[in-house]
N, C-alpha and C positions, 0 to 999 in steps of 0.2 A: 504494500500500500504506500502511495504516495500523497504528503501532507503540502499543503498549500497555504498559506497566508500572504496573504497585501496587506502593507501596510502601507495607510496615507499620513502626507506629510515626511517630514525628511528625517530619517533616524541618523545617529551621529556615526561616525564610522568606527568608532573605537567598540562603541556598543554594537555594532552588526558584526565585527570582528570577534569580539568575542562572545556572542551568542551561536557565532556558526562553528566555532569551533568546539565550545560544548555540545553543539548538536551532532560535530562529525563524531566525538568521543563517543558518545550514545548511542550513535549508530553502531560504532565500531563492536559497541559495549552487545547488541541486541536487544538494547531497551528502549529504542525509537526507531520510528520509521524515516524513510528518508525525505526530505523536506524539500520544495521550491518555495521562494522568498521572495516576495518581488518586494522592493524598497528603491527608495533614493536617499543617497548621503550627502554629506555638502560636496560641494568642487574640492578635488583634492589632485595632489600633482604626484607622482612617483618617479622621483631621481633615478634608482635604482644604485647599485654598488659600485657602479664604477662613475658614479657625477662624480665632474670637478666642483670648486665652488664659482669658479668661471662660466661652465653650465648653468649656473641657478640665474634666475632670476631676481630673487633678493634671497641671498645666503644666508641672511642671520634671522631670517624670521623663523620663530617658534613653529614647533611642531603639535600645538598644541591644539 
């Protein structure tokens, strides 16, 4: 069985981050089914491991 929720409105990413990963744990576990999630999070940008700080666009802003 597969679970569904929408959510309206913008959930934060930190909080959809780690709600999905207690969900994969759970799956993993056999104690949930497995889940599609439709959400939107704010605009967010992914440097990734190999940005410079010459890549960024403003370097010093918080990752908060």
């Amino acid at each position: 069985m597969v679970q569904w929720i929408i959510t309206e409105g913008l959930t934060g990413y930190e909080k959809a981050v780690t709600d999905m990963e207690a969900r994969a744990d759970a799956i993993a576990r056999g104690e949930a089914d497995e889940l599609i999630w439709l959400l939107e999070h704010p605009p967010l940008y992914t440097a990734g491991t190999s940005a410079e700080a010459t890549d960024l666009r403003d370097p010093d802003r918080s990752s908060d």
